[in-house]
Backbone as CSV, one residue per row, in Angstrom:
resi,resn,N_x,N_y,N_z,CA_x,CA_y,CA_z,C_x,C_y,C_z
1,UNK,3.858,-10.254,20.473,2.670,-9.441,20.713,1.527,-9.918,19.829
2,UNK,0.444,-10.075,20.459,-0.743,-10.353,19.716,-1.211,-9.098,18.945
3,UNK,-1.670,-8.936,17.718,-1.995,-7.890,17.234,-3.611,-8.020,17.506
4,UNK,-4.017,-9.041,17.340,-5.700,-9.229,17.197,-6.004,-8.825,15.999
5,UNK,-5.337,-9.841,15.068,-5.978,-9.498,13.776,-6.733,-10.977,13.200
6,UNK,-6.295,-11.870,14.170,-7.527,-13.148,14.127,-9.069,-12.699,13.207
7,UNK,-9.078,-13.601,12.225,-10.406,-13.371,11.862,-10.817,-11.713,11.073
8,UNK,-9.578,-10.655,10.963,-10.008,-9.457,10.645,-9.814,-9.344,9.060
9,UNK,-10.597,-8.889,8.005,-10.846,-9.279,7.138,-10.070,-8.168,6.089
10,UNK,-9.138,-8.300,5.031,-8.658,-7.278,4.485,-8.667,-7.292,3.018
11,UNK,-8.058,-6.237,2.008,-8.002,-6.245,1.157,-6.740,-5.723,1.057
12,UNK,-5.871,-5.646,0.024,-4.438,-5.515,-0.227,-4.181,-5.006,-1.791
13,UNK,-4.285,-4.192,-2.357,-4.390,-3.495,-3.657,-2.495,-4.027,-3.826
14,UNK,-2.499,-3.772,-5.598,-0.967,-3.830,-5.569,0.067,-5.357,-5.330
15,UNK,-0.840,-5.953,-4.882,-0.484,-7.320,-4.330,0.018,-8.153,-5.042
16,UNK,0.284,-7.966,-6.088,1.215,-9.151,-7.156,2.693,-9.727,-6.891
17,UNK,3.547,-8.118,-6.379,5.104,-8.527,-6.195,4.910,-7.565,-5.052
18,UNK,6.442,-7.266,-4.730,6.729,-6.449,-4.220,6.146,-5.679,-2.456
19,UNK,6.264,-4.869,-2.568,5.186,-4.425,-0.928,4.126,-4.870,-0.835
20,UNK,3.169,-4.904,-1.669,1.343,-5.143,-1.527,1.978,-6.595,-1.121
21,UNK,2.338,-7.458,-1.736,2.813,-8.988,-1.183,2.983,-9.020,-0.212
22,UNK,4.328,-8.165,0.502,4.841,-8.382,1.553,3.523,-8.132,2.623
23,UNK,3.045,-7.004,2.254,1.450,-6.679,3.467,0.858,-7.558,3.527
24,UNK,0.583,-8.701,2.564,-0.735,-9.528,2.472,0.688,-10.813,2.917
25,UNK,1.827,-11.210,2.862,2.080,-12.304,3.813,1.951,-11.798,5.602
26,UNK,2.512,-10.456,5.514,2.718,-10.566,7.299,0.978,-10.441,7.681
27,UNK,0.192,-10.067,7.173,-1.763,-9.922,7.802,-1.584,-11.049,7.619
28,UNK,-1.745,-12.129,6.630,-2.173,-13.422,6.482,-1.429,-14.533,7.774
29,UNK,-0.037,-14.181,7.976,0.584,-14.382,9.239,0.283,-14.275,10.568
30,UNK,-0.809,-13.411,10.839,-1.234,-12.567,11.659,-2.564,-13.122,11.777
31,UNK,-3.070,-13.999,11.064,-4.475,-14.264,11.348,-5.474,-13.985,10.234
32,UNK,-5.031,-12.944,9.651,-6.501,-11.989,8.905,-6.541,-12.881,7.473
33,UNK,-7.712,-12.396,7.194,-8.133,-13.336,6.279,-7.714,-12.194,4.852
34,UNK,-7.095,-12.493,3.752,-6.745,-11.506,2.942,-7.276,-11.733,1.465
35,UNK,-7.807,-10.503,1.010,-7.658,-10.418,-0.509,-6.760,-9.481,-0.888
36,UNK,-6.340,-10.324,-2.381,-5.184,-9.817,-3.129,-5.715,-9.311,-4.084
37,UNK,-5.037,-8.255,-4.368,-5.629,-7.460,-5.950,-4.419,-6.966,-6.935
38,UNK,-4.617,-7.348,-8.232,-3.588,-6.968,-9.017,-4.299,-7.562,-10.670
39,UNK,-3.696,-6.768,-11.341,-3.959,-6.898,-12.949,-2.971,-8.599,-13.191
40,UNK,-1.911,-8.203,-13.004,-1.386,-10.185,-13.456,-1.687,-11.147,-12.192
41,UNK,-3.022,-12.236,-13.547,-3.631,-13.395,-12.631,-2.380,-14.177,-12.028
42,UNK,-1.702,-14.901,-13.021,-0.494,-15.454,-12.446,0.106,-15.001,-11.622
43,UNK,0.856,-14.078,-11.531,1.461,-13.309,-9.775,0.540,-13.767,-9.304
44,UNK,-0.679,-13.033,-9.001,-1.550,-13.124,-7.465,-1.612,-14.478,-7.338
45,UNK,-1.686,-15.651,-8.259,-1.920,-17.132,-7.655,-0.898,-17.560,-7.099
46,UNK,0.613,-17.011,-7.549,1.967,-17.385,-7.048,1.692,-16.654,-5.306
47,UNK,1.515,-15.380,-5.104,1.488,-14.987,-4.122,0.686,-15.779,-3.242
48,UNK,-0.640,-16.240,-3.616,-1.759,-16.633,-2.903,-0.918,-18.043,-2.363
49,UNK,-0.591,-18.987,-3.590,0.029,-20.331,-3.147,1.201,-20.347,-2.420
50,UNK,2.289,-19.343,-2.231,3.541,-19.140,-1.658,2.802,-18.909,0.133
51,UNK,1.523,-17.925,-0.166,1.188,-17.752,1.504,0.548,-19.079,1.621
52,UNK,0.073,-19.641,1.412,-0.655,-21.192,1.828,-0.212,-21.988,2.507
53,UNK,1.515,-22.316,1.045,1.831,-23.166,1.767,2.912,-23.013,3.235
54,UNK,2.828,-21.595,3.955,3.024,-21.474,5.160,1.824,-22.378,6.463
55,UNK,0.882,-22.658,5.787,0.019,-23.457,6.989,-1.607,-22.174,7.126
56,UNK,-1.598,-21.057,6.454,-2.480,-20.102,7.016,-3.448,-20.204,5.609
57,UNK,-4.360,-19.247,6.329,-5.935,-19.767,5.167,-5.150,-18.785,3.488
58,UNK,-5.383,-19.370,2.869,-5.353,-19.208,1.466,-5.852,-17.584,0.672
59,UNK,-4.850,-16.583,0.585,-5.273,-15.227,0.198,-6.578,-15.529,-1.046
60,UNK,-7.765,-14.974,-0.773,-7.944,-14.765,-2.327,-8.118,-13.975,-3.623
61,UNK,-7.906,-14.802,-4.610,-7.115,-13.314,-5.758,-8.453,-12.900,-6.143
62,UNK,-8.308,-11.353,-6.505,-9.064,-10.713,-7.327,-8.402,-9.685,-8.473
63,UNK,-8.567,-10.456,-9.781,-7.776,-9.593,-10.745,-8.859,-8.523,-11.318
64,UNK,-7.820,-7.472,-11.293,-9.064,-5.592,-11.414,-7.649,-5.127,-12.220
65,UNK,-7.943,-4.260,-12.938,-7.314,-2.988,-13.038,-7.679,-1.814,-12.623
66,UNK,-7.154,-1.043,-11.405,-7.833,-0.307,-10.733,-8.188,1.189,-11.368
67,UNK,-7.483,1.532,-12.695,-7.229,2.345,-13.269,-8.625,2.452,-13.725
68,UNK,-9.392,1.545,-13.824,-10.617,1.548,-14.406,-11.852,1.991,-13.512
69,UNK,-12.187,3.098,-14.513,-13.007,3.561,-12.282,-14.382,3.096,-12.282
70,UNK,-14.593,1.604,-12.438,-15.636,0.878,-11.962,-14.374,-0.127,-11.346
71,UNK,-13.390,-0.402,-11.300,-12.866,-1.878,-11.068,-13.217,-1.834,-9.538
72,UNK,-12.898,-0.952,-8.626,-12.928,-0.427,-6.981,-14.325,-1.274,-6.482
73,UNK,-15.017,-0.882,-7.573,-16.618,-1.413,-6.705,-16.654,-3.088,-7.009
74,UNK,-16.253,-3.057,-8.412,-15.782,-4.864,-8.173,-14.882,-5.465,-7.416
75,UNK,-14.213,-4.780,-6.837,-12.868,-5.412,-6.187,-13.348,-5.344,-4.328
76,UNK,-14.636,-4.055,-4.093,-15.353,-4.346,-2.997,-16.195,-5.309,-3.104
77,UNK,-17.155,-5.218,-4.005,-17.980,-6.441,-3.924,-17.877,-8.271,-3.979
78,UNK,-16.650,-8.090,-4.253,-16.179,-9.310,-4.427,-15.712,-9.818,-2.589
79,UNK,-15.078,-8.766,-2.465,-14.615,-9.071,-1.224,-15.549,-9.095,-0.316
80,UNK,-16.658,-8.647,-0.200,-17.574,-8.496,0.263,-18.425,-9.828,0.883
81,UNK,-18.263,-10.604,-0.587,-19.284,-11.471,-0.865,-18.732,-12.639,-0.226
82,UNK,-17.226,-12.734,-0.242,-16.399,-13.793,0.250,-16.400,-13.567,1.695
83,UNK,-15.941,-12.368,2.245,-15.683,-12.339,3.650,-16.821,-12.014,4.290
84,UNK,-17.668,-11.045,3.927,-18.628,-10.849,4.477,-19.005,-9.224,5.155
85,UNK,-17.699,-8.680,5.288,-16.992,-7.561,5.185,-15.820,-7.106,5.398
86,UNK,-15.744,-6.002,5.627,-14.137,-5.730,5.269,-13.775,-4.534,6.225
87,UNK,-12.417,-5.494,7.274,-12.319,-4.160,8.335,-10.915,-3.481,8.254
88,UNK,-10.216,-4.252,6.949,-8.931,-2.948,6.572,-8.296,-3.387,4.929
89,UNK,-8.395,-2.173,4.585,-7.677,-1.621,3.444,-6.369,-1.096,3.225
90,UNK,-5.364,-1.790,2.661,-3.820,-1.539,2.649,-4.223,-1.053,0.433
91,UNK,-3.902,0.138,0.584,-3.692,0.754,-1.257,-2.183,0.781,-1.077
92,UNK,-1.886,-0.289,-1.805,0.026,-0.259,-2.447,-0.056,0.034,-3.584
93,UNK,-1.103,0.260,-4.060,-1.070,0.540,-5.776,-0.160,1.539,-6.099
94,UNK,0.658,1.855,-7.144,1.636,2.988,-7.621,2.784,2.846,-8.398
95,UNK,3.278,3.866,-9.317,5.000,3.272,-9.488,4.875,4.899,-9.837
96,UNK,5.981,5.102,-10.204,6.822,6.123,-10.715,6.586,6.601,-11.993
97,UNK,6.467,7.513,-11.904,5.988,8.139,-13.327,6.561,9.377,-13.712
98,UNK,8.014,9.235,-14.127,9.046,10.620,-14.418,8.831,11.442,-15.742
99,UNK,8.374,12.290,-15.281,7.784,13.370,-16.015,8.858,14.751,-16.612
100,UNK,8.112,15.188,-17.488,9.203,16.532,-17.832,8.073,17.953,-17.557
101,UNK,9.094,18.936,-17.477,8.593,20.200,-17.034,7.413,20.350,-18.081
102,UNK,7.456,20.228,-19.732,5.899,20.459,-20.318,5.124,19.017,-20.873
103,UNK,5.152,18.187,-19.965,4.860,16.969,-19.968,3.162,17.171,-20.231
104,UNK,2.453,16.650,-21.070,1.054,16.797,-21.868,0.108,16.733,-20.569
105,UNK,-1.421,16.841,-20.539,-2.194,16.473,-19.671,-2.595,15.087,-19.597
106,UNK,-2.578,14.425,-20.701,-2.872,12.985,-20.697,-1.610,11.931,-19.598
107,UNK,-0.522,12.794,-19.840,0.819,11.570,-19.078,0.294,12.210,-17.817
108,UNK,-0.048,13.828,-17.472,-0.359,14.027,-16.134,-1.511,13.387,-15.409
109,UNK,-2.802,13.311,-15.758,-3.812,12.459,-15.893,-3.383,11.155,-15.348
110,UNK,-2.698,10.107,-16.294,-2.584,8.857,-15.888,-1.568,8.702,-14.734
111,UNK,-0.799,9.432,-14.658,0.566,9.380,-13.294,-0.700,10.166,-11.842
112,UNK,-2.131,10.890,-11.842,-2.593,10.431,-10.999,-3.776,9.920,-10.798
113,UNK,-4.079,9.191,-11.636,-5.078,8.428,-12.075,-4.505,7.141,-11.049
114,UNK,-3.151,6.476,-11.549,-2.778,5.519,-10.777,-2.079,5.804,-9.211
115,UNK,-1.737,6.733,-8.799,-1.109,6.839,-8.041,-2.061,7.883,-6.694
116,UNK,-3.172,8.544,-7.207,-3.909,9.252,-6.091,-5.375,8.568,-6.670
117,UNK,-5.851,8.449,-7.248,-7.572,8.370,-8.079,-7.846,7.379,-7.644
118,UNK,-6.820,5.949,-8.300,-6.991,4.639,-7.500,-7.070,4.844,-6.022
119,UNK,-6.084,5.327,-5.577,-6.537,4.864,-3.693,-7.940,5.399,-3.405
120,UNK,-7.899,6.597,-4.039,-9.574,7.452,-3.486,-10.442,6.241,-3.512
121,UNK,-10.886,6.286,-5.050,-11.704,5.282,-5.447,-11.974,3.838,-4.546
122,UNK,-10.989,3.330,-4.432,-10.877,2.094,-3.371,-11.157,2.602,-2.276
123,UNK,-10.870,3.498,-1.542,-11.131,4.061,-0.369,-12.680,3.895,-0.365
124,UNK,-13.293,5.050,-0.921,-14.905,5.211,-1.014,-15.317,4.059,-1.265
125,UNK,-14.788,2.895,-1.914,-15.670,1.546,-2.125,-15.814,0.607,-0.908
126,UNK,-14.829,0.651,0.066,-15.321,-0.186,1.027,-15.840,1.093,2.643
127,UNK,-15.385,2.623,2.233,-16.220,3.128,3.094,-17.349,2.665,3.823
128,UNK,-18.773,2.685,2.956,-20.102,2.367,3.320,-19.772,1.542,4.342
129,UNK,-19.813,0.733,4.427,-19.268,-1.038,5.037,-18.644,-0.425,6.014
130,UNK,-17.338,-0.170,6.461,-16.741,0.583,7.492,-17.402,1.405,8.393
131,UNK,-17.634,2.286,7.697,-19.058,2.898,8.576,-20.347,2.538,9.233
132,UNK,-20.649,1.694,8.110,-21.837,1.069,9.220,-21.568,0.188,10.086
133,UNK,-20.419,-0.579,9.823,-19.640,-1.023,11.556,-18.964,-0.450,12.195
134,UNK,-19.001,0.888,12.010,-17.902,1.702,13.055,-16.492,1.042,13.425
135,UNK,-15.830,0.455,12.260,-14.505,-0.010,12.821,-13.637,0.146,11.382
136,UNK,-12.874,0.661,10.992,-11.660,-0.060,10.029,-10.334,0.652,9.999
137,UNK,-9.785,0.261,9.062,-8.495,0.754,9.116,-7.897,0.687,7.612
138,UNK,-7.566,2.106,7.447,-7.281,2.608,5.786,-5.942,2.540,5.664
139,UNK,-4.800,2.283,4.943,-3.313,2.468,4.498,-2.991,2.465,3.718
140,UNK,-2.331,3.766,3.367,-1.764,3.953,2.145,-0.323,4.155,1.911
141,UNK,-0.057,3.171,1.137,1.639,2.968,0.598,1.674,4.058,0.000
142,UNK,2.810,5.082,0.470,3.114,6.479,-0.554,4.680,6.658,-1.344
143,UNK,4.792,7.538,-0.854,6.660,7.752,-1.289,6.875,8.948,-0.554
144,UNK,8.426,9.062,-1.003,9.054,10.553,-1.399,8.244,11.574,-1.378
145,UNK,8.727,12.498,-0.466,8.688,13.898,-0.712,9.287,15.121,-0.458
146,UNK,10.261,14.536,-1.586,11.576,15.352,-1.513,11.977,14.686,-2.714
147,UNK,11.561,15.865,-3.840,11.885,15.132,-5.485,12.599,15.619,-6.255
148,UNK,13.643,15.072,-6.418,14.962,15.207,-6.784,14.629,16.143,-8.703
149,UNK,13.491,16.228,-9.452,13.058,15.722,-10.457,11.722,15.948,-10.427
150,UNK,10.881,16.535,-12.003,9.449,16.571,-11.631,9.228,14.970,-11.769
151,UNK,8.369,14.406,-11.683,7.452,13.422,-11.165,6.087,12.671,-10.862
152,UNK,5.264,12.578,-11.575,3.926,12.495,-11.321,4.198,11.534,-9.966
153,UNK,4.649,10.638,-10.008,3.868,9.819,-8.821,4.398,10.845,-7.321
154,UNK,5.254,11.510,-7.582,5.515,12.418,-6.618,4.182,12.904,-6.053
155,UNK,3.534,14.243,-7.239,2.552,14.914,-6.925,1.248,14.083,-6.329
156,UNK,1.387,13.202,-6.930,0.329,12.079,-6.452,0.446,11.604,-5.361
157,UNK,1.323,11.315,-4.924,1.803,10.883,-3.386,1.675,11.900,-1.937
158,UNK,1.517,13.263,-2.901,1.529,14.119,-1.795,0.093,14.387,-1.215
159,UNK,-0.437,14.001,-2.538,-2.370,14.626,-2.274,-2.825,13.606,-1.811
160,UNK,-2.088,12.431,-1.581,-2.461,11.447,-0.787,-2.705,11.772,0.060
161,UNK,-1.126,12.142,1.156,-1.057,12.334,2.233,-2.049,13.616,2.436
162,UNK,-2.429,14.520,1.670,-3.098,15.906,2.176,-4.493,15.574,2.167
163,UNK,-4.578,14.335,1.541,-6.429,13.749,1.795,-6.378,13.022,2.307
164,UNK,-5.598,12.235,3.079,-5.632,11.284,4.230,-5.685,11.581,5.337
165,UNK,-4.962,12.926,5.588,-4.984,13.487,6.635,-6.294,14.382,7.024
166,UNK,-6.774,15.051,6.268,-8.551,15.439,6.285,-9.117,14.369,6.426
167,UNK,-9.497,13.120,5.658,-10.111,12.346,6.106,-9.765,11.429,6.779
168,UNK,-8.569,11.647,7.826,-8.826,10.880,8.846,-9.611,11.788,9.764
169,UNK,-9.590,12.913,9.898,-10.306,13.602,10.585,-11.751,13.510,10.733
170,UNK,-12.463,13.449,9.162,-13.544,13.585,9.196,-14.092,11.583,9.709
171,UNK,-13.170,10.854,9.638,-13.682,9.283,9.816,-13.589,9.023,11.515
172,UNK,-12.189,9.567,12.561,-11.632,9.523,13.556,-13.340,8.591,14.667
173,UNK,-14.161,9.528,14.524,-14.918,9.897,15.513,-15.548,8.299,15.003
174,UNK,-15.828,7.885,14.219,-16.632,6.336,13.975,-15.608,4.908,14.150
175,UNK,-14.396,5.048,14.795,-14.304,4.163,14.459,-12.890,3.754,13.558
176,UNK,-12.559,4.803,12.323,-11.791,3.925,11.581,-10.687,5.109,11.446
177,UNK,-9.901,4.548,10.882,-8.362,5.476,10.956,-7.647,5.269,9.897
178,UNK,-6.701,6.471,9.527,-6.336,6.466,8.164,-4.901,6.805,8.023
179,UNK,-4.241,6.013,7.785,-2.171,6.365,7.959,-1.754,5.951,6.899
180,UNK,-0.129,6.729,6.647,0.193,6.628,5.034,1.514,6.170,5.581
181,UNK,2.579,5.479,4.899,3.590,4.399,5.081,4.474,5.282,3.636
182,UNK,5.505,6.074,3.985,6.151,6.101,2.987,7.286,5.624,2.674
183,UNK,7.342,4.354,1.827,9.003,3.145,2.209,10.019,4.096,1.495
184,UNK,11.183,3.914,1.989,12.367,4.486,1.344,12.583,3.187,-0.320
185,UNK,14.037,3.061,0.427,14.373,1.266,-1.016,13.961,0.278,-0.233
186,UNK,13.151,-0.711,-0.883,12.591,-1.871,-0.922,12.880,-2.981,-1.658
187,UNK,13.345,-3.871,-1.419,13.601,-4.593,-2.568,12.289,-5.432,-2.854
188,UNK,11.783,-4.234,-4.019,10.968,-4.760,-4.860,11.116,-4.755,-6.079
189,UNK,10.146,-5.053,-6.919,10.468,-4.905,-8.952,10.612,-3.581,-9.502
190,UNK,10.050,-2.466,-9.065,9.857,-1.186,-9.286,11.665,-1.082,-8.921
191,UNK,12.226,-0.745,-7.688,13.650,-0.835,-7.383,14.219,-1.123,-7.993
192,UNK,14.344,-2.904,-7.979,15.786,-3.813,-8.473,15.962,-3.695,-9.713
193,UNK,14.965,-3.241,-10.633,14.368,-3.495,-12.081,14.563,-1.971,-12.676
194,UNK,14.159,-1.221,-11.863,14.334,0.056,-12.846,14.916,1.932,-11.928
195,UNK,14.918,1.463,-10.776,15.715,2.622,-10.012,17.073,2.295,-9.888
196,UNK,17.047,0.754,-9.298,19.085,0.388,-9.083,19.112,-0.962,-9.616
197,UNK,19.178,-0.818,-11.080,19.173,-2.465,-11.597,20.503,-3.303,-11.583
198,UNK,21.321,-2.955,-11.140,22.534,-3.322,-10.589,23.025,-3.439,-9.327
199,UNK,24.400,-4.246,-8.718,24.591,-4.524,-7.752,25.571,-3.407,-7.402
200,UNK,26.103,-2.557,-8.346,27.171,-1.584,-8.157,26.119,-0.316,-7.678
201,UNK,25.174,-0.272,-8.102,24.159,0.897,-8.373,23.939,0.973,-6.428
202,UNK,23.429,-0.104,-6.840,22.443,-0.268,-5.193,23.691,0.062,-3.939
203,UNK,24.931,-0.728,-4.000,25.812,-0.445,-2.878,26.219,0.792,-3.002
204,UNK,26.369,1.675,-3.919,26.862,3.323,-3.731,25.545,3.701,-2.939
205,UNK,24.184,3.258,-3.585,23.147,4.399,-2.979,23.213,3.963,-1.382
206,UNK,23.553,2.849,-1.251,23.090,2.403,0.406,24.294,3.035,1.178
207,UNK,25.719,3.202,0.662,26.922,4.019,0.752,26.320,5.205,1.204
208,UNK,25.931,5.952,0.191,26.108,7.497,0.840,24.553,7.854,1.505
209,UNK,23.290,7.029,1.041,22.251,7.766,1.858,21.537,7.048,2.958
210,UNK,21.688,5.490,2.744,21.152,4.765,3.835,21.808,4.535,5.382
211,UNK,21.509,4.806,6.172,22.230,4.469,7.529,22.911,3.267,7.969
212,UNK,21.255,2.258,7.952,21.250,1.231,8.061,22.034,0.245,7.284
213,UNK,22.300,0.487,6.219,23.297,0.514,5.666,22.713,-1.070,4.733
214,UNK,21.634,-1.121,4.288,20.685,-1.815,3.683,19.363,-1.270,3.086
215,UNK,19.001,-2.388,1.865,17.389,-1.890,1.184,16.915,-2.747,2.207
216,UNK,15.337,-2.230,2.472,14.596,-3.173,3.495,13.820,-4.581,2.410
217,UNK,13.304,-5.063,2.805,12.357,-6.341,2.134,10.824,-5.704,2.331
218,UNK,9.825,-5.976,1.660,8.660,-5.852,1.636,7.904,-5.950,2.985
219,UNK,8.147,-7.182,3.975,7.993,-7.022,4.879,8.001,-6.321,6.315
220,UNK,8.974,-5.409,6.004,9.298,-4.479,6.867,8.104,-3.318,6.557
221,UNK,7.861,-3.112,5.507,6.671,-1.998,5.313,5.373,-2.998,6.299
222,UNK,5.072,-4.267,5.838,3.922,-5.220,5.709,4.240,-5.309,7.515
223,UNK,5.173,-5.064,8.761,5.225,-5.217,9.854,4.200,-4.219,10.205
224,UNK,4.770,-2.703,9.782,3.995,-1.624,10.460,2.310,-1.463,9.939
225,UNK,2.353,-2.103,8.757,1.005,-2.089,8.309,0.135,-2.984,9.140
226,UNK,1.015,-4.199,9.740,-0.374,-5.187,10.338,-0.208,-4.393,12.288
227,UNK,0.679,-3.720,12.221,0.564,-2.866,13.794,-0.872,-1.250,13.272
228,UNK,-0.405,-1.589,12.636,-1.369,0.150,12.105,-2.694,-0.843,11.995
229,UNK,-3.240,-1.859,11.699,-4.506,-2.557,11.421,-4.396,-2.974,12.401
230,UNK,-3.784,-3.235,13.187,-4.502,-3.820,14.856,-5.470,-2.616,15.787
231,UNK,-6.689,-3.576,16.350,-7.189,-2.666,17.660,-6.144,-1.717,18.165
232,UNK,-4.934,-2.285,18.616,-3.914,-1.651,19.596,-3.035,-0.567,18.929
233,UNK,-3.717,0.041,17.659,-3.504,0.842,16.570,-4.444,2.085,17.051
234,UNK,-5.010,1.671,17.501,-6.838,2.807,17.514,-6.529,3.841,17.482
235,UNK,-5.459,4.856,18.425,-5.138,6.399,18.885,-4.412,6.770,17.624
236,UNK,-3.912,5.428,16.526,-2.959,6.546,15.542,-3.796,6.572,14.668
237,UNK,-3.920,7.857,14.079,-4.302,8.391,12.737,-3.900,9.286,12.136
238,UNK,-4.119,10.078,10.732,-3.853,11.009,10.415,-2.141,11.373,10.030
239,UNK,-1.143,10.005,10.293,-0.128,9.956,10.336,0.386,9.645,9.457
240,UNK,1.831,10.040,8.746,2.338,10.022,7.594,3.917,8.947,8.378
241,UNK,4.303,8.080,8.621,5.130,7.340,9.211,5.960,6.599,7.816
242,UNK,7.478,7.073,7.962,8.673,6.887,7.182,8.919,5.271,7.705
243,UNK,9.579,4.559,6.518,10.008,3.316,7.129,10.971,2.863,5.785
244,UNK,12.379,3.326,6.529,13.187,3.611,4.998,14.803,3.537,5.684
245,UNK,14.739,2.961,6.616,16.467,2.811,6.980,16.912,4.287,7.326
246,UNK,16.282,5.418,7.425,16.895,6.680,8.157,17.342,7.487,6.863
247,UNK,17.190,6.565,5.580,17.292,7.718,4.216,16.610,8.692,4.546
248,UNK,15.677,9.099,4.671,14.849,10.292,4.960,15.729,11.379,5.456
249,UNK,16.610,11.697,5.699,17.419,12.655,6.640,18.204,12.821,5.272
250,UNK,18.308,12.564,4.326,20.306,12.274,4.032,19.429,12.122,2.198
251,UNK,19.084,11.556,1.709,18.882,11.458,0.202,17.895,10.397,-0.248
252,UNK,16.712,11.042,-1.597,15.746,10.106,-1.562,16.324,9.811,-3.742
């Protein structure tokens, strides 16, 4: 299937390892021309040179820390200046941030500083632009919701979805559309590294809660993301879409 993402111009937050990668190989696969964003320069050049040398145009990096709430408008303008504009936004930015019941305001603060503030922020920075071409397409990598445990990136994940879903409403009518991707296990660094850093760990969890009876790869998120950024995307919005091997039913 052709997606028609030839020539469609993106940005990819998060993009160092893990999911944001996987989004920015399958778009870059797909045609679209991609920027990568992430705090370590090295990752994003590994990422950028790993997509290259597939034969497709060359991601380019932009190192931000998004935590910083001017980095958004540098990380638009940059992209800006290169592509010329920008007709979709994938926010993978996030990790986990396990919290305790009288956990201070400062740890609460930064668990959604990174995990809801960043996407806003990025959001509103390539808005303008979107709007005045009446076309784009917003995605946001979320999680869980169903938390075993308090959690900042939990709470953060949820006000995602509860402001994505208003503003897809209020965007619907111009043009651009706004859907949230919540992966189950991924084998990414966040996962392999600090949820199931073992091989014993990972086969019990895929044992009792996964169906499929596997963690997915980055790409499997990065499939539905370059179907959600296609034209042939247009009617979905406002949608919160699981992509997690059928964990969702059974244990997160």
């Amino acid at each position: 299937m052709d997606l028609q993402l030839s020539g469609r111009t993106c940005i990819v937050t998060g993009a160092s390892t893990g999911i944001g990668a996987g989004c920015a190989r399958v778009l870059a696969a797909q045609g679209a021309r991609v920027a990568i964003v992430g705090r370590r320069e090295s990752f994003l050049r590994d990422v950028a040179d790993s997509i290259a040398a597939t034969g497709v145009e060359r991601p380019l990096p932009i190192v931000a820390n998004l935590l910083d709430a001017f980095a958004s408008i540098k990380v638009a303008d940059e992209a800006l200046a290169a592509f010329g504009h920008v007709d979709i936004l994938v926010n993978s930015l996030g990790n986990s941030r396990t919290l305790k019941p009288d956990s201070s305001d400062a740890e609460w603060d930064e668990a959604m500083n990174l995990n809801f503030t960043s996407t806003r922020r990025m959001t509103q920075a390539v808005l303008p632009q979107m709007r005045k071409q009446k076309w784009g397409r917003i995605i946001n990598i979320t999680g869980s919701m169903e938390p075993r445990a308090t959690n900042g990136a939990t709470a953060a994940k949820g006000a995602v979805h509860m402001w994505s879903k208003g503003l897809s409403c209020d965007l619907a009518a111009e043009g651009i559309t706004v859907n949230c991707i919540p992966p189950g296990r991924i084998n990414s660094e966040q996962i392999l590294s600090r949820l199931h850093p073992t091989e014993e760990a990972r086969s019990e969890f895929i044992e009792r809660y996964i169906p499929i009876g596997y963690f997915g790869e980055p790409e499997a998120i990065g499939d539905l993301v370059a179907f959600l950024s296609s034209p042939l995307a247009r009617y979905i919005t406002g949608a919160v879409i699981p992509v997690d091997g059928g964990m969702h039913a059974f244990g997160h």
